[in-house]
Structure formats: structure tokens, C-alpha cells
C-alpha positions as CSV (number, residue, x, y, z in Angstrom):
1,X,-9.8,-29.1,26.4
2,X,-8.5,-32.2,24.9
3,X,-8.0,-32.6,21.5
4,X,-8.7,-28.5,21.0
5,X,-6.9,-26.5,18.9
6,X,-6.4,-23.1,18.2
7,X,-4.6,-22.1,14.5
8,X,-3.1,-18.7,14.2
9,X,-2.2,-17.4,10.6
10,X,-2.2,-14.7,8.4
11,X,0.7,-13.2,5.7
12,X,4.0,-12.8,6.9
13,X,4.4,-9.2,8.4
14,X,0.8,-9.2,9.7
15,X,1.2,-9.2,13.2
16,X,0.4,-12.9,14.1
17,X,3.2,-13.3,16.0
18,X,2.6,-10.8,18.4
19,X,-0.9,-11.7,18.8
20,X,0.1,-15.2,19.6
21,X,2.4,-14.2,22.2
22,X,0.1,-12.4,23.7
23,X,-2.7,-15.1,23.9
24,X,0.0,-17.5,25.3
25,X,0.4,-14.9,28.5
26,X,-3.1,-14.3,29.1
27,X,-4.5,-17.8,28.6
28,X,-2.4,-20.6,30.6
29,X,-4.6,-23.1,29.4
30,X,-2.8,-22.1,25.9
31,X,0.5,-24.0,24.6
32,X,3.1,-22.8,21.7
33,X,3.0,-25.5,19.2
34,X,6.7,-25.1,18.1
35,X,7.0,-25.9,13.7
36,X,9.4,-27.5,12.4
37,X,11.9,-25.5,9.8
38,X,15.0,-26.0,7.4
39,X,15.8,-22.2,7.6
40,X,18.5,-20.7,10.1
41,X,17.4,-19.5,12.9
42,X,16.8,-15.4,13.1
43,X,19.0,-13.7,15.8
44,X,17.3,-14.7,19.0
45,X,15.8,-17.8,17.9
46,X,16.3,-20.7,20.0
47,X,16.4,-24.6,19.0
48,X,13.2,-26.5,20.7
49,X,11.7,-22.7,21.8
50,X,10.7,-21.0,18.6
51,X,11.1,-23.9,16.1
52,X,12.9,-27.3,15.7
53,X,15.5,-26.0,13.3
54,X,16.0,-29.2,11.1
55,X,18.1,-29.8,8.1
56,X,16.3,-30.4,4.6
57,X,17.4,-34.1,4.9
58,X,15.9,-34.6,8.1
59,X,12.5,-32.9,7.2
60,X,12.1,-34.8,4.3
61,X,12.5,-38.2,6.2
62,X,10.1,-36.8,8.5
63,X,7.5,-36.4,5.5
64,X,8.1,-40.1,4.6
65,X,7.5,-41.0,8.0
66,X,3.9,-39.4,8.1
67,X,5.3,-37.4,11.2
68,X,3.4,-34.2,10.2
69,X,0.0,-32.6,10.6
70,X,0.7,-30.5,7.8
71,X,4.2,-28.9,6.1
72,X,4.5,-26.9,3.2
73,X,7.6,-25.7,1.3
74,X,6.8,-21.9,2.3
75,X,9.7,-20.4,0.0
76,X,11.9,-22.0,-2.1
77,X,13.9,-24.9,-0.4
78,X,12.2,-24.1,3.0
79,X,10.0,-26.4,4.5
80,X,7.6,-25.6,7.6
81,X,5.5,-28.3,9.5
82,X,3.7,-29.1,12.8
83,X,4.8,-32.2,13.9
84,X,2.2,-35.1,15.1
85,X,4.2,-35.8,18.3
86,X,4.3,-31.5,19.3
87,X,0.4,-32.0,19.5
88,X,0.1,-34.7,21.4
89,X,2.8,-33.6,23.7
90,X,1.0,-30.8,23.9
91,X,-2.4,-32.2,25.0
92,X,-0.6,-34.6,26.8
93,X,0.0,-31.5,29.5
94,X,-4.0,-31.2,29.1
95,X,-3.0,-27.9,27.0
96,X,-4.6,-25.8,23.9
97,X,-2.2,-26.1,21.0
98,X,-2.1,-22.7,19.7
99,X,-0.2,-23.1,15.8
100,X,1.2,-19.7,14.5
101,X,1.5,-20.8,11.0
102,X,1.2,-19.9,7.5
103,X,-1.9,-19.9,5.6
104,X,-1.9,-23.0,3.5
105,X,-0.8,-24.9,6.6
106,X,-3.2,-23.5,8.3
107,X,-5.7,-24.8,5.7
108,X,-4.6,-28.3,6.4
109,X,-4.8,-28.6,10.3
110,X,-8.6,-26.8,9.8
111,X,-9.4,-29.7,7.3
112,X,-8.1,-32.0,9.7
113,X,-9.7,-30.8,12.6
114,X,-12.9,-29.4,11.8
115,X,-14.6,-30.2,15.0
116,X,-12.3,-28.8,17.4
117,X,-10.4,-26.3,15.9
118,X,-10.4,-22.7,15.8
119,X,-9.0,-20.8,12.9
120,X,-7.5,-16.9,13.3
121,X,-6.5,-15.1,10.1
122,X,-5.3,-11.9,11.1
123,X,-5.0,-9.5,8.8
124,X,-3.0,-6.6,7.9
125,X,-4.5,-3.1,7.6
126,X,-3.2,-2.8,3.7
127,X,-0.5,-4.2,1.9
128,X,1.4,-0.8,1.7
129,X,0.9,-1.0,5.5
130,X,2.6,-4.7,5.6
131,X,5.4,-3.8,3.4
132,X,6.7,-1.3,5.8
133,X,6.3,-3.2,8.8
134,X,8.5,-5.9,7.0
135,X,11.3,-3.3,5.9
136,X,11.3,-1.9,9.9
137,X,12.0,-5.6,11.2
138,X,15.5,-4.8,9.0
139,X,15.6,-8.8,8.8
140,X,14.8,-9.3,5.2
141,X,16.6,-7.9,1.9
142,X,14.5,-5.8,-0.7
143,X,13.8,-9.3,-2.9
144,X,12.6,-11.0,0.2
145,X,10.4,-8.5,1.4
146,X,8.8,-8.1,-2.5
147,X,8.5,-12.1,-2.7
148,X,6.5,-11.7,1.4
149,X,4.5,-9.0,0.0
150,X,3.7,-10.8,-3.7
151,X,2.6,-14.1,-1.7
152,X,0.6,-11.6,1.1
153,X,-1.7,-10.7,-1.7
154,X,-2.7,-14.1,-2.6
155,X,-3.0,-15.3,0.9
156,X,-5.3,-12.4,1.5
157,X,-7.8,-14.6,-0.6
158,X,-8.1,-16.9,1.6
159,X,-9.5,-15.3,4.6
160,X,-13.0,-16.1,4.0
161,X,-11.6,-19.9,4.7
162,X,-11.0,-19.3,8.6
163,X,-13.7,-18.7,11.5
164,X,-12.5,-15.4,12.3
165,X,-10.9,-12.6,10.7
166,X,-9.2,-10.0,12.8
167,X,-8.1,-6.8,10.7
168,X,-4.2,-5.9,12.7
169,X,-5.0,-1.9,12.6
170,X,-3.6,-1.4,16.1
171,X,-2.1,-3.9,17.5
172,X,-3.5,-3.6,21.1
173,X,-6.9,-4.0,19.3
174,X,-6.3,-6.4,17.6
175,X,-5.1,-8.5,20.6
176,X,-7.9,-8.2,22.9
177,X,-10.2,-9.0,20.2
178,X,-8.2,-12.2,19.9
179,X,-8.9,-12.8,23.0
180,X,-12.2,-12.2,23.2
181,X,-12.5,-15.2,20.6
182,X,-10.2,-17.5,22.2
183,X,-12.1,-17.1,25.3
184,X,-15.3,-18.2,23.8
185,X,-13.5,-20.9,21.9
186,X,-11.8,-22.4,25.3
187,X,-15.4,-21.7,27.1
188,X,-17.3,-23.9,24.7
């Protein structure tokens, strides 16, 4: 298993999450590679858990130091990465790193990994479909959720860039299908 890696990304909204956390209880072979991020945490979130919750300051001496895979500023003034040292802690355990990132990161750690990684894009059903599920998490305002579902479209371009695409209809579907190509993946 060393040195595999499995990337899990798709527009915000898209179910990606969910998948991931269920791919983490099936498979214990699998690992949460916990991002790095300059925004506040959501109600819930824990430091170290769900991400290293890092200030601006400190993520920026981070990308002088060359301690990133890949980071992008997602939105405006916030900045997402995968650190170098999450990876190889990760493997370290003899562990899949399974990323749940965003699409142009995602991008990134595929480039950089072509070999051994496999790539997820999971997809939402339709954009009117993802704009709802964003308004029922009642975490974002109306001008977040329009800026999600204006970048959603454009990341949809890009799904012809991963190995798989796996369209989020039904969730339960959508999960063991998942699994179906992680299995494969960790089998090979």
C-alpha cells in the first residue's frame, strides 16, 4: 500500500464528504488525510480532526517552506492545502491517504502522483439539485451559496480529468459504487 493514494473531490455540496466518511469505515486500510485551512472552523469541527485550522500568516510560511502537496486559495482570503508531513505520517501507519479536497487541488496531487493515485470526482445529480442541498446544510448565506454554486459549474468541467466519475443521485448508491472502486484500487 505504500505510497498509494486515494483523492476524493467534486464541487462543494456534492456529497464527497459523506462518501469519504463512508470509505474510511469500510476500508481500515484507509486514512483521513486532514487539509490544512485559514477559515473558522464550522460548529463541530475539531483542530487536528477535520483540518489543521491555521491562521493566514502561518499558511503562507508554510507555502515558502515547500510544506505542501498542493494548496489553493479556494475563496477569497482562504487557503486549503495537504501538507507533505500528513502523507507521510499517514503511510508511515502503512495507511491509504484518502484526500477529500477540492478540484483544482485535486488536480495537483493527480499530477504529482500519477502512478499511484486514484482520483474520485463525484458528482452532483444537477446543479439545481446542489443548490438546495447547500441551502438545507443552513451553514452558508444566500451570497455564499450563489458564489459555491457559480464555481460548481466550472468545476463540473473538469471531471473528464479524474479516473472515475461517480454521479451523487442517491447517496447510498453512490457510496457503494465508491467502494467498489476503491476496492479494486487497494486490490491492485
Amino acid at each position: 500500500m505504500s505510497g498509494k493514494i486515494i483523492i476524493i473531490t467534486a464541487p462543494s455540496g456534492a456529497g464527497k464528504t459523506s462518501i469519504t466518511r463512508y470509505l474510511l469505515e469500510k476500508f481500515p486500510q484507509l486514512e483521513f488525510s486532514v487539509s490544512a485551512a485559514t477559515r473558522p472552523p464550522r460548529r463541530n469541527e475539531k483542530n487536528g480532526v477535520d483540518y489543521y485550522f491555521i491562521s493566514v500568516e502561518q499558511f503562507q510560511q508554510k507555502i515558502e517552506a515547500h510544506a505542501f502537496v498542493e494548496w489553493e486559495m479556494v475563496y477569497e482570503g482562504k487557503y486549503y492545502g495537504t501538507l507533505k508531513s500528513e502523507l507521510e505520517r499517514i503511510w508511515a501507519l502503512e495507511k491509504v491517504p484518502v484526500l477529500d479536497i477540492d478540484v483544482k487541488g485535486a488536480i495537483h496531487v493527480q499530477r504529482k502522483f500519477p502512478a499511484n493515485a486514484l482520483s474520485i470526482f463525484v458528482q452532483p445529480p444537477s446543479i439545481d439539485e446542489l443548490k438546495k442541498r447547500l441551502q438545507s446544510r443552513g451553514t452558508e448565506s444566500e451570497e455564499s451559496i450563489a458564489t459555491r454554486v457559480n464555481k460548481a459549474s466550472y468545476e463540473l468541467s473538469f471531471s473528464h480529468s479524474f479516473n472515475e466519475v461517480i454521479v451523487n443521485h442517491q447517496l447510498d448508491k453512490a457510496c457503494t459504487d465508491t467502494a467498489e472502486v476503491v476496492l479494486s484500487f487497494l486490490n491492485t
